[in-house]
C-alpha positions, -999 to +999 in steps of 0.1 A: +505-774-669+500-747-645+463-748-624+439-721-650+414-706-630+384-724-646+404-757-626+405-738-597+372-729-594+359-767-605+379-778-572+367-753-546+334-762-559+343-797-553+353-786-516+323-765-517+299-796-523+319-814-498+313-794-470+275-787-481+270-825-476+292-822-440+274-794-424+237-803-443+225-827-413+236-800-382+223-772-405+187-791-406+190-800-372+194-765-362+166-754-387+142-781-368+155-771-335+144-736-339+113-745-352+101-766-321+116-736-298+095-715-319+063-733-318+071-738-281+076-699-274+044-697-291+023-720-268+038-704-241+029-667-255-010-683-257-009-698-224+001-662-212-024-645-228-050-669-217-042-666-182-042-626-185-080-633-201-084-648-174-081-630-145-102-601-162-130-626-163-125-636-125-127-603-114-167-601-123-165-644-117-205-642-102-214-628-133-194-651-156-209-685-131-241-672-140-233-671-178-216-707-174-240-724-157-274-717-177-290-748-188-298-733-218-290-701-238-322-687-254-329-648-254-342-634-223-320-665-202-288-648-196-272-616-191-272-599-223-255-572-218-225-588-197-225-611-225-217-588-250-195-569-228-176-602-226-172-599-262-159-567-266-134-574-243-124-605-259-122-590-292-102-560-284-079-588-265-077-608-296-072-573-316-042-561-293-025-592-289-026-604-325-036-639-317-058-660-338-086-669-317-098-661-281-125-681-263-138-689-232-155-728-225-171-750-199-169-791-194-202-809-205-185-838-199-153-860-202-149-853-236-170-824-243-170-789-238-196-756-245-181-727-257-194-693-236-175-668-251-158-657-282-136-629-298-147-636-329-172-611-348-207-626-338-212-622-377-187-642-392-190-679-402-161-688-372-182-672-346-192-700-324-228-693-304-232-693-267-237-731-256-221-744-290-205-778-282-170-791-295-150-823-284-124-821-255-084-827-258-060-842-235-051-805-223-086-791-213-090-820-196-056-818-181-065-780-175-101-784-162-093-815-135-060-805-124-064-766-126-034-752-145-020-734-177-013-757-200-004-763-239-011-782-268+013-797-288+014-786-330-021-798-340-033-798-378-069-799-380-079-804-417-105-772-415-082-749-392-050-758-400-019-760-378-021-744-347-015-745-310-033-739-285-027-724-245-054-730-215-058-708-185-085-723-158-114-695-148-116-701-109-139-694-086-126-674-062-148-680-032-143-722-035-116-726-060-135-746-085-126-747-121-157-734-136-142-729-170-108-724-192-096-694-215-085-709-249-062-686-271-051-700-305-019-694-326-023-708-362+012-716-377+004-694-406+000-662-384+042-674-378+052-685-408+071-655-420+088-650-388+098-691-389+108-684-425+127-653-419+145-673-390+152-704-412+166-682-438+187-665-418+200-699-409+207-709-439+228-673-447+248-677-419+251-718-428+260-705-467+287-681-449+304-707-426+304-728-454+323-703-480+344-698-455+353-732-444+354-742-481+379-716-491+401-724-457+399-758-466+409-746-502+437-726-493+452-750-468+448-779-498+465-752-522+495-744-496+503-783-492+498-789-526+523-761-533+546-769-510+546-805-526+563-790-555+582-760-546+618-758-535+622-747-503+655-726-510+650-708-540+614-706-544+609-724-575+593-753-583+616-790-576+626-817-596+597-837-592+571-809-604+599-805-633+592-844-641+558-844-640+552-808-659+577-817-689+557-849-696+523-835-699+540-803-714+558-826-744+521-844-748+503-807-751+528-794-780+530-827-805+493-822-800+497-788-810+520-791-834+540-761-812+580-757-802+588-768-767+625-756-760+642-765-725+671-742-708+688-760-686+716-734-659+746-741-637+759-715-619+796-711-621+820-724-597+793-725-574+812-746-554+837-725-544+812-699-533+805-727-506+837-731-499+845-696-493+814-678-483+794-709-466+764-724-475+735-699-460+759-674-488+758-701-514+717-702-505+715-665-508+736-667-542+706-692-556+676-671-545+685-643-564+691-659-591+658-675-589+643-638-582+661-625-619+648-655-638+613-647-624+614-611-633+626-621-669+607-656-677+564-658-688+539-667-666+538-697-682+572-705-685+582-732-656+615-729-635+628-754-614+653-761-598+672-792-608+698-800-582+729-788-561+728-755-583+716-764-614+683-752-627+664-756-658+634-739-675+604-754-697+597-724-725+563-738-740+555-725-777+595-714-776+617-724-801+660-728-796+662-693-809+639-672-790+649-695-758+685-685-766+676-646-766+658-653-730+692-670-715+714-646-728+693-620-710+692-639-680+727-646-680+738-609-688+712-599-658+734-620-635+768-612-647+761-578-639+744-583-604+767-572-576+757-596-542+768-588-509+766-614-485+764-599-449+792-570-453+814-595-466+833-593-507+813-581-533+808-619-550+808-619-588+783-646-604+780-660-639+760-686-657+764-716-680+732-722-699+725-752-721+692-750-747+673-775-765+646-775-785+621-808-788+620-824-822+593-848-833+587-880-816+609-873-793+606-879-753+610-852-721+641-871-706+660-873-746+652-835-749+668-827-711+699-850-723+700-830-751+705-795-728+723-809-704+752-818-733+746-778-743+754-769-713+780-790-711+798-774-741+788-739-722+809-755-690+839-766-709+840-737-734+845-710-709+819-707-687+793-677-687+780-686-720+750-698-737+749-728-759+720-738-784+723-780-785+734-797-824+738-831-834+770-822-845 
């Protein structure tokens, strides 16, 4: 039977699913891909930031040294007031900049470090004190022996979170020593919308390429399948489609309990329209035919054409009667068209039509036997006729 729309829209879903599963992997590649660049745009961004930090503190560095290098930080010890200075500024860094945490450290040892300053409020619980002592990562290490910028991969520490982390060494200017490092933190939470904004916007554009790819795919699959059973002449579907709908079509109406009638046409001394007119005429002469019994057949009647110039119609829920009142007003259509054929004689056309109606038990080929003998008796009767098929 003809393709409903609740079948069409199962098989692009099918296509749908199929392309999901094709473009998944390069979709979640891409997703991952931006991630890392993400992540990796954000250690830069800290390591940037750090060594901006940076190079405000080396601009009072004697000050700072003398911060650094007291053996001990109780009140009275230090510079006060530069040290809260140095607070401030970091703060109103971290405040501008919109990064997670700003700090300032020096090397105890291999693997530890002091922290000096930070832009956290001195008041709250992740404020860490002048002198408070933390262990050392690859990076500071990297940063504090071999003096440059550097990065930490993601890290996820089960109190902070994910973050990352940029370095920028504090020199001193007058030996170039490494006397300390500017640490600036990004957790992944101060970037997870912007990474979930960007990984939804992948997946739109994925969901786009992939409706559009599906209904290409869809289309193209529709167009071959069409031309599979369309003749290429006239339009209409071929023999084979005829074969193959008229079996399932006989199956559907004993089901049913419905008529089934079949019309089956000839075209009247079609062959001397050949003869005299050529075949692209003769051609011509078939497509409009074709084009009257589409104007005057249901959706969901099925025309095909049969052979040479014979072509026959399925009329589902149609019984011999009502299929004879549709040929006679096909054939009364055509006997009154007027065709020219490229300036040439006006050429006159009339049908034979046989009809048959399907009886119980009986099979597709028996009930075209039975309209190719009405129109048979059409043929050898006179011509431009209809003829309803009789046992007798």
């Amino acid at each position: 039977m003809k393709i409903s729309y609740g079948i069409r829209i199962v098989n692009f879903l099918i296509i749908f699913v199929i392309t999901t599963g094709i473009l998944f992997i390069p979709t979640y590649l891409t997703v991952n891909k931006t991630k890392k660049l993400f992540i990796d745009e954000l250690g830069i961004n800290a390591m940037d930031i750090s060594l901006t930090a940076a190079s405000f503190i080396e601009e009072n560095i004697e000050l700072y040294e003398e911060l650094s290098s007291a053996d001990e930080y109780i009140e009275g010890s230090y510079n006060e007031s530069y040290y809260k200075k140095m607070l401030k500024l970091l703060q109103k860094v971290k405040k501008e900049t919109d990064v997670d945490y700003i700090f300032t450290e020096k090397k105890v040892s291999e693997t530890e470090i002091a922290y000096i300053l930070d832009g956290e409020d001195p008041d709250s619980e992740s404020f860490s004190p002048l002198g408070t002592r933390d262990s050392m990562s690859k990076e500071e290490l990297k940063a504090f022996n071999e003096g440059i910028a550097t990065k930490t991969d993601l890290i996820k520490d089960k109190y902070w979170g994910y973050y990352i982390t940029g370095f920028a060494p504090i020199f001193d200017k007058t030996n170039g020593e490494v006397i300390g490092l500017v640490g600036v933190d990004f957790s992944l939470e101060h970037a997870k919308e912007i990474i979930n904004g960007a990984t939804a916007n992948i997946f739109i554009i994925f969901l786009l390429i992939n409706i559009l790819i599906s209904i290409t795919v869809y289309k193209l699959l529709y167009i071959y399948h069409k031309r599979l059973k369309i003749d290429y002449t006239t339009g209409l579907y071929n023999k084979r489609y005829f074969e193959d709908y008229l079996k399932m079509a006989v199956q559907i109406v004993q089901q049913k309990g419905e008529p089934l009638s079949l019309m089956m046409v000839d075209v009247d001394n079609f062959k001397k329209i050949n003869d005299k007119y050529g075949h692209i005429a003769g051609d011509k002469v078939l497509k409009a035919i074709a084009g009257i019994m589409q104007m005057n057949l249901r959706d969901m009647d099925i025309c095909s054409r049969f052979g040479g110039d014979e072509i026959v119609i399925i009329l589902p829920g149609t019984n011999e009667v009502d299929a004879a009142v549709a040929a006679e007003r096909i054939r009364e259509k055509v006997f009154n068209l007027d065709l020219n054929i490229d300036d040439m004689d006006s050429i006159g056309v009339t049908l034979s039509i046989g009809i048959a109606e399907l009886k119980n038990g009986m099979r597709g080929d028996k009930l075209t036997e039975h309209a190719d003998k009405a129109l048979y008796v059409s043929k050898n009767t006179g011509k431009n006729k209809v003829t309803i098929y009789n046992e007798a």
